[in-house]
NUTORDO-170694 format. One line per 8 residues: their letters; for each residue x, y, z of N, C-alpha, C. Coordinates in nm, 2 decimals, always signed. Atoms other than C-alpha are relative to their C-alpha. Layout:
A = X:Y:Z:X:Y:Z:X:Y:Z | ... $
***
This chain:
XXXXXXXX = +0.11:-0.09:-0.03:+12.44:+8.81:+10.32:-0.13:-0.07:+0.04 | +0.14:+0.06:-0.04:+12.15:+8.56:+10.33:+0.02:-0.06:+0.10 | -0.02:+0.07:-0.14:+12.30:+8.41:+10.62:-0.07:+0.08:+0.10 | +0.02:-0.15:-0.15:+12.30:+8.76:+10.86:-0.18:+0.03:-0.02 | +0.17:-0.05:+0.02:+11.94:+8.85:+10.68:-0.09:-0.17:+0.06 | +0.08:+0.13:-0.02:+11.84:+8.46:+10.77:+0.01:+0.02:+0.20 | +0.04:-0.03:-0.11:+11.94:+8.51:+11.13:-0.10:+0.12:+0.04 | +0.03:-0.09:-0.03:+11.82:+8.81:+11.15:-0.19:-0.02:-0.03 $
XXXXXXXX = +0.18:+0.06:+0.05:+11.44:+8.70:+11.04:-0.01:-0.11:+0.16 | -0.04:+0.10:-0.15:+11.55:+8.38:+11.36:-0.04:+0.10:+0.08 | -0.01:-0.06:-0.12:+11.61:+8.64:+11.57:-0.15:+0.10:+0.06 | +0.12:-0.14:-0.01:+11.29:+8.88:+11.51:-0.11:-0.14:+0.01 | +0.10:+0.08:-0.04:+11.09:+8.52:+11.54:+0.02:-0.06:+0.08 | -0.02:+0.06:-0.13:+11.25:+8.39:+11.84:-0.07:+0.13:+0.11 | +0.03:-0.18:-0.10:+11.15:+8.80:+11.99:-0.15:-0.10:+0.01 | +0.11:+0.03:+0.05:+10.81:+8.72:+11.86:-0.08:-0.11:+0.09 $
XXXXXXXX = +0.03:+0.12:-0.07:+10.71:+8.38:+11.97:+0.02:+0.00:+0.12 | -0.06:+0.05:-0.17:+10.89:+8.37:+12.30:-0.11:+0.08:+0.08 | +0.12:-0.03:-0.09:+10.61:+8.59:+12.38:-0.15:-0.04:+0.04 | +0.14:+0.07:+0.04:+10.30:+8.38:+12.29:-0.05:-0.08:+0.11 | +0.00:+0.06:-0.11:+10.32:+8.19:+12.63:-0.11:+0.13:+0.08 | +0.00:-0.17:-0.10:+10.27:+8.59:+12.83:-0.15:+0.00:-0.09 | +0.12:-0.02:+0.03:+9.99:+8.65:+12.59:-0.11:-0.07:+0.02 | +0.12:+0.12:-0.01:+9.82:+8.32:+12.59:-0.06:+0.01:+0.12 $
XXXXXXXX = +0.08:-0.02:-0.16:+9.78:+8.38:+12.97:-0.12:+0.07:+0.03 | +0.06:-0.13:-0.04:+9.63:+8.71:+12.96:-0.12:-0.01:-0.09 | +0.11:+0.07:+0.09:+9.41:+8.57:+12.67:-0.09:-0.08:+0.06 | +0.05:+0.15:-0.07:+9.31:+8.28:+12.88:-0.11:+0.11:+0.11 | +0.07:-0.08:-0.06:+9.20:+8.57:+13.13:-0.13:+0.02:-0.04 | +0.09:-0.08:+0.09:+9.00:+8.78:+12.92:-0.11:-0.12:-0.01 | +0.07:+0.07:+0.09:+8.82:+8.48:+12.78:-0.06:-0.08:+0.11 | +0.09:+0.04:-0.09:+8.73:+8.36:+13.11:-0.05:+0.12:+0.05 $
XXXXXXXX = +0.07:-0.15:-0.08:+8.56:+8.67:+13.21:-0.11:+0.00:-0.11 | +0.15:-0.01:+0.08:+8.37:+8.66:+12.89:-0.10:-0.11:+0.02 | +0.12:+0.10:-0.03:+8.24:+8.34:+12.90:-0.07:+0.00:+0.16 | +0.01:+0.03:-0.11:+8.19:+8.37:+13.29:-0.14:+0.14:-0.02 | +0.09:-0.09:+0.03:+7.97:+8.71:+13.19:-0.17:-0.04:-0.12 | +0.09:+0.03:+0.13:+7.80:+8.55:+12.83:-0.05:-0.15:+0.10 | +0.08:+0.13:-0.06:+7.67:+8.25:+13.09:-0.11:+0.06:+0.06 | +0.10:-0.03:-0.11:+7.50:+8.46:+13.33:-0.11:+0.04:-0.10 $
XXXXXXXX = +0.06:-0.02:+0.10:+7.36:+8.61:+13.02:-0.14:-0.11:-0.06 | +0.07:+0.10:+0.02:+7.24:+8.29:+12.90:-0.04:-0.05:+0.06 | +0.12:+0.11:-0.12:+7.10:+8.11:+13.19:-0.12:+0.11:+0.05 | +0.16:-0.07:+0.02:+6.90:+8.42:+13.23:-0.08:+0.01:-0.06 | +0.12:+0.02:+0.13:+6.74:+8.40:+12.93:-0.10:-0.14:-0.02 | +0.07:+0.12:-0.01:+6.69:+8.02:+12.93:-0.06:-0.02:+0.11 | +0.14:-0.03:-0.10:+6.53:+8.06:+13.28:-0.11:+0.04:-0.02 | +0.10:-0.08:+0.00:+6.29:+8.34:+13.18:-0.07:-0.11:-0.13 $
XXXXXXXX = +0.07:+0.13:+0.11:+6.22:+8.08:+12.85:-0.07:-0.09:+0.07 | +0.08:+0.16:-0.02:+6.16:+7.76:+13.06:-0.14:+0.04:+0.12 | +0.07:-0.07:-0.09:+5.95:+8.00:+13.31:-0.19:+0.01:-0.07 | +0.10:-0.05:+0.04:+5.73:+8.06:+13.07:-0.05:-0.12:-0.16 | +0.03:+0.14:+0.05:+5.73:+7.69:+12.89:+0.06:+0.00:-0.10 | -0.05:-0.02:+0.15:+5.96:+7.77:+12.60:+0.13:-0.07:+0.03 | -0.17:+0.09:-0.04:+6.33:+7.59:+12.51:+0.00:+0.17:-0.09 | -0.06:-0.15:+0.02:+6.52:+7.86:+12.40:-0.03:+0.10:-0.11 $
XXXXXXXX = +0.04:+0.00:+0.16:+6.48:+7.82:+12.02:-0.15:+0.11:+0.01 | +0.16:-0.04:+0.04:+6.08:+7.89:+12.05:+0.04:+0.17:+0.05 | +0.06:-0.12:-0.10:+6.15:+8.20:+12.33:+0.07:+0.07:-0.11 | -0.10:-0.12:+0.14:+6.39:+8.36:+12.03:-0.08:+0.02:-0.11 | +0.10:-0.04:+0.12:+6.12:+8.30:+11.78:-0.12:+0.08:+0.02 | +0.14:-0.09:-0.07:+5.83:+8.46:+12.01:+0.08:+0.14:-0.04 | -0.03:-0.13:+0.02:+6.05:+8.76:+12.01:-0.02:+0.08:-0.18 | -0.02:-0.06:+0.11:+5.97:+8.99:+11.75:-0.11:+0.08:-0.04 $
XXXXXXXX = +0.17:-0.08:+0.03:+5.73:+9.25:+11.59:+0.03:+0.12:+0.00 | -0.07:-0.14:+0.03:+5.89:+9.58:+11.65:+0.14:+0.01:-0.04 | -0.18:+0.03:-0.01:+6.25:+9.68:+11.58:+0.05:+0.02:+0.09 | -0.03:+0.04:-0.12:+6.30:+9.69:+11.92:+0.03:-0.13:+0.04 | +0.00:+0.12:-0.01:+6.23:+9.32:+11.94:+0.09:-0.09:-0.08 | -0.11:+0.04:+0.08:+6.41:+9.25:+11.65:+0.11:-0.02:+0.02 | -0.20:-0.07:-0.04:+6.73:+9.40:+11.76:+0.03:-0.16:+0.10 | -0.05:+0.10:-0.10:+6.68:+9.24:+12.09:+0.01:-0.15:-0.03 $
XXXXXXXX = -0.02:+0.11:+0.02:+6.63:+8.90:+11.93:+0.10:-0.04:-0.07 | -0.09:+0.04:+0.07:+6.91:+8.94:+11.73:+0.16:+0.02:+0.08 | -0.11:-0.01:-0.13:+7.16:+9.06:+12.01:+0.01:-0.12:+0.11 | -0.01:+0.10:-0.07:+7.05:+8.81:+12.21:+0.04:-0.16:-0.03 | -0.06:+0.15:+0.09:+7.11:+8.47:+11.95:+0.13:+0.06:-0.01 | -0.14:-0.06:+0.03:+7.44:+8.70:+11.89:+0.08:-0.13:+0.13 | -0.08:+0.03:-0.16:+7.51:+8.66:+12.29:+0.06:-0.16:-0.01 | +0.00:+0.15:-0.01:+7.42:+8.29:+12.32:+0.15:-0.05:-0.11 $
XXXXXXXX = -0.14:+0.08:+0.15:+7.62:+8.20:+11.95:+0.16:+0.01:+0.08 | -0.13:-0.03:-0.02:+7.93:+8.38:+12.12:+0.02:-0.06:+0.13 | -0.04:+0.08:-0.11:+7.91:+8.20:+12.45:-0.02:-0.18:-0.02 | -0.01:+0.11:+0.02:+7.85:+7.88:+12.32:+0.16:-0.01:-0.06 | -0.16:+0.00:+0.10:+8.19:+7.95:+12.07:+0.10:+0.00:+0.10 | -0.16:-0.03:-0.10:+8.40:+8.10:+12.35:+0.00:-0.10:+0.11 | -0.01:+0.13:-0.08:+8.26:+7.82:+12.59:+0.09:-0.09:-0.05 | -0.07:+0.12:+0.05:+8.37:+7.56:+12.40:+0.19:+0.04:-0.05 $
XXXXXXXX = -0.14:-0.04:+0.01:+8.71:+7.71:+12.30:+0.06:+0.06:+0.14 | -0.09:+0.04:-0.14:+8.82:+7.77:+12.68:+0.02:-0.12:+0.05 | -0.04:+0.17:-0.07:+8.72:+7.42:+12.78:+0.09:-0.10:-0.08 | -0.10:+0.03:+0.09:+8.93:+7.33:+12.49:+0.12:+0.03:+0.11 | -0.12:-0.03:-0.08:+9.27:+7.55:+12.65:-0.01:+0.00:+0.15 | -0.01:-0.04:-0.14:+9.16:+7.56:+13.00:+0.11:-0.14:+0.06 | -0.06:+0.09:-0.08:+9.37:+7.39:+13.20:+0.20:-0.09:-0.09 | -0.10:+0.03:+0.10:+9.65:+7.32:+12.87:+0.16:+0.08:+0.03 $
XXXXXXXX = -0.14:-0.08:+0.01:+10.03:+7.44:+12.90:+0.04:+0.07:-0.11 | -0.04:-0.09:+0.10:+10.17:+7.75:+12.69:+0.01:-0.07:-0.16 | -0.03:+0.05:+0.12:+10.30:+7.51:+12.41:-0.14:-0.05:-0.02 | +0.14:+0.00:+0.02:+9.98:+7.29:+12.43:-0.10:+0.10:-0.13 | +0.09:-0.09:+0.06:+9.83:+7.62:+12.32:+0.05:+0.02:-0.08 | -0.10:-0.05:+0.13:+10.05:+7.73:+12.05:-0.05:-0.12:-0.15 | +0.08:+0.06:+0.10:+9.91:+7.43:+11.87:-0.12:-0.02:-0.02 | +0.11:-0.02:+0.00:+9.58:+7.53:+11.92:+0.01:+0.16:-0.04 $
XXXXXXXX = +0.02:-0.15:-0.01:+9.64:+7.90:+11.86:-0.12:+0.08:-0.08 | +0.09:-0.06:+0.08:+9.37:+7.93:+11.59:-0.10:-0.02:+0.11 | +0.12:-0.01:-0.10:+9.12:+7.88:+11.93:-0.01:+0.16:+0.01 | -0.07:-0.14:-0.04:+9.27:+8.24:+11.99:-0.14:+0.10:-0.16 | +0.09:-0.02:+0.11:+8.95:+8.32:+11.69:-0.08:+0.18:+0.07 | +0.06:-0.12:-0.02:+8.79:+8.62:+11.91:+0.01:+0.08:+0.00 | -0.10:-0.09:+0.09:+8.87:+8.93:+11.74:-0.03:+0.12:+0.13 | +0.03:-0.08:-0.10:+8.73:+9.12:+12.05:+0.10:-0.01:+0.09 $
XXXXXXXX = -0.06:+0.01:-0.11:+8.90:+8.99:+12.29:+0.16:-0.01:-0.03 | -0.15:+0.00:+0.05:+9.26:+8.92:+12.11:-0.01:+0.16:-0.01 | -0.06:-0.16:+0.04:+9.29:+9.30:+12.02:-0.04:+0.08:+0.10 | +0.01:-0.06:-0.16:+9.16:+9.41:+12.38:+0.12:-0.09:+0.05 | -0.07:+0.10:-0.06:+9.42:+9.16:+12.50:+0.13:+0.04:-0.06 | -0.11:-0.05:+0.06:+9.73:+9.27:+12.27:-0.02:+0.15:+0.01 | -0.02:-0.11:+0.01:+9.63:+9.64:+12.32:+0.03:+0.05:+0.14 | -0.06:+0.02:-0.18:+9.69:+9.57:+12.74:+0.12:-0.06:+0.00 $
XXXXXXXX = -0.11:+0.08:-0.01:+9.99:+9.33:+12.65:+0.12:+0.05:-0.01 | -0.14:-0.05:-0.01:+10.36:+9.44:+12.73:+0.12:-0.11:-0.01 | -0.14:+0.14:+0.00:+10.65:+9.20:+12.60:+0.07:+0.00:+0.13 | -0.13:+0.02:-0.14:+10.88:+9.09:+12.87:+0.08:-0.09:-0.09 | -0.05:+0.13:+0.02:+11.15:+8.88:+12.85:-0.02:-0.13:+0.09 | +0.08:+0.13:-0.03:+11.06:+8.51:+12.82:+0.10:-0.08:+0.13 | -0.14:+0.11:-0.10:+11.26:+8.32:+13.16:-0.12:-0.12:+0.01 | +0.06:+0.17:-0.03:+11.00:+8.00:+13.17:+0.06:-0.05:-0.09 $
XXXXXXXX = -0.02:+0.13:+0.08:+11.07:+7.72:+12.99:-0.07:+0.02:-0.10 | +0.12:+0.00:+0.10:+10.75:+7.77:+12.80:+0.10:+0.11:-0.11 | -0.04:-0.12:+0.04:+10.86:+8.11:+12.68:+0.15:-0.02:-0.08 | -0.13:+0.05:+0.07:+11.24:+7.98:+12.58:-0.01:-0.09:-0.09 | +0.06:+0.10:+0.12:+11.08:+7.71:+12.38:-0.05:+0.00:-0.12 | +0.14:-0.11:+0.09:+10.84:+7.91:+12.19:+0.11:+0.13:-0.08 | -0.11:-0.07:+0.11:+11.16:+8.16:+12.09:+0.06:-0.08:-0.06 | -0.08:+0.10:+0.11:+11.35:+7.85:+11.96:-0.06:-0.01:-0.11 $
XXXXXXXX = +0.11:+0.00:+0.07:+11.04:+7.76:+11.81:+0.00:+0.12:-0.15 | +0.00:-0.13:+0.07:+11.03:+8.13:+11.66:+0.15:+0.00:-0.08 | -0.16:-0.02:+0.04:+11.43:+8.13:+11.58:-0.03:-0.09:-0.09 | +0.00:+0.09:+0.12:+11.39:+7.82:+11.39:-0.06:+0.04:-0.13 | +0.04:-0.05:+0.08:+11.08:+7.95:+11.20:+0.02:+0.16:-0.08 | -0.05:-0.10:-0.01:+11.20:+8.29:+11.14:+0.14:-0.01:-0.09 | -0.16:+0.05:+0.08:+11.56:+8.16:+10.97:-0.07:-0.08:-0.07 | +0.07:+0.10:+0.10:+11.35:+7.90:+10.77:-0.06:+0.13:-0.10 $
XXXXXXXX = +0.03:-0.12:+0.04:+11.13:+8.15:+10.66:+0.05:+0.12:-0.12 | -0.08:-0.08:+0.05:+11.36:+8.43:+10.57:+0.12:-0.06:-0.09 | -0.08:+0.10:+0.11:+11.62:+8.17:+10.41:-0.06:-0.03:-0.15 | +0.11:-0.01:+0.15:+11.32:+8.05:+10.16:-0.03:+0.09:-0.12 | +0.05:-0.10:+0.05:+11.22:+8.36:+10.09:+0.15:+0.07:-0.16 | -0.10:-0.02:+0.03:+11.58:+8.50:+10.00:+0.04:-0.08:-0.11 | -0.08:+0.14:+0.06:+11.73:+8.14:+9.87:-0.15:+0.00:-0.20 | +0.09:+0.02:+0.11:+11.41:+8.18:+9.58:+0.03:+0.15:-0.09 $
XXXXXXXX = -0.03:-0.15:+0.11:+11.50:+8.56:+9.52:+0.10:+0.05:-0.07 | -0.17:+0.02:+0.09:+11.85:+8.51:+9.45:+0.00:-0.12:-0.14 | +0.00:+0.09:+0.13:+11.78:+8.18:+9.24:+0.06:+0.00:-0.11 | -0.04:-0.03:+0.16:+11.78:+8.37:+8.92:+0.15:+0.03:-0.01 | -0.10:-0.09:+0.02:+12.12:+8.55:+8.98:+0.08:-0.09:+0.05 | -0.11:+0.11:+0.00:+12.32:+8.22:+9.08:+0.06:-0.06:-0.12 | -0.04:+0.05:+0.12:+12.58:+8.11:+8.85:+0.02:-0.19:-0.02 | +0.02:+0.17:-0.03:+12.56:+7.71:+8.76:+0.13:-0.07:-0.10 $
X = -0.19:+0.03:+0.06:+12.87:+7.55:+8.70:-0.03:-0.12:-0.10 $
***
């Protein structure tokens, strides 16, 4: 029985995984479009700053005094923080292969864009190499997994010779 319930964990983490290639892609998208958006964002700002003799820092601390100003100063450090973060985590995977990414997956941190990204995402079946890799991957962990789990819940109820 722990064998069929062990594949059967394999089999639901080979499904799983084999698709993490497909997503990573559509991820990779998304996340160039934001940072390609949160730049224009920020070179506009840091223009209108150095325009008017400020680094960024100061032009963010001038702002302020209504709660209009407030907001806007606090939407705007928001912007920058999240185009600095998602900058640096594309130039991280840009250019990386599916697996590559899979050992980077915690880059995958933007909760915006991952759940706009899996709420457009449609499994396929995996035929790259990547994608066949990444179910083994999953099959492996998935039978490990589910074995552990099992092989510790039975324990008690083994007889010892």
């Amino acid at each position: 029985m722990i064998r069929i319930l062990s594949m059967a964990g394999g089999i639901a983490g080979a499904m799983a995984l084999s698709q993490f290639p497909e997503f990573s892609q559509q991820y990779m998208q998304r996340l160039s479009g934001a940072v390609d958006e949160l730049r224009a964002v920020t070179a506009a700002f840091d223009l209108t700053a150095s325009l008017s003799g400020l680094e960024r820092d100061e032009a963010l601390a001038k702002i302020g005094g209504s709660q209009f100003e407030d907001d806007l100063r606090k939407n705007m450090s928001a912007s920058i923080t999240r185009y600095e973060r998602l900058n640096a985590d594309y130039n991280i995977l840009a250019g990386t292969e599916p697996l590559a990414r899979l050992a980077s997956a915690w880059r995958f941190r933007d909760v915006e864009l991952a759940s706009r990204t899996w709420d457009d995402f449609r499994p396929a079946v995996p035929v790259t190499s990547d994608g066949l890799i990444c179910a083994g991957i999953g099959y492996g962990g998935g039978w490990l997994v589910v074995s552990l789990i099992l092989g510790l819940a039975m324990r008690p109820f083994r007889r010892f010779a």
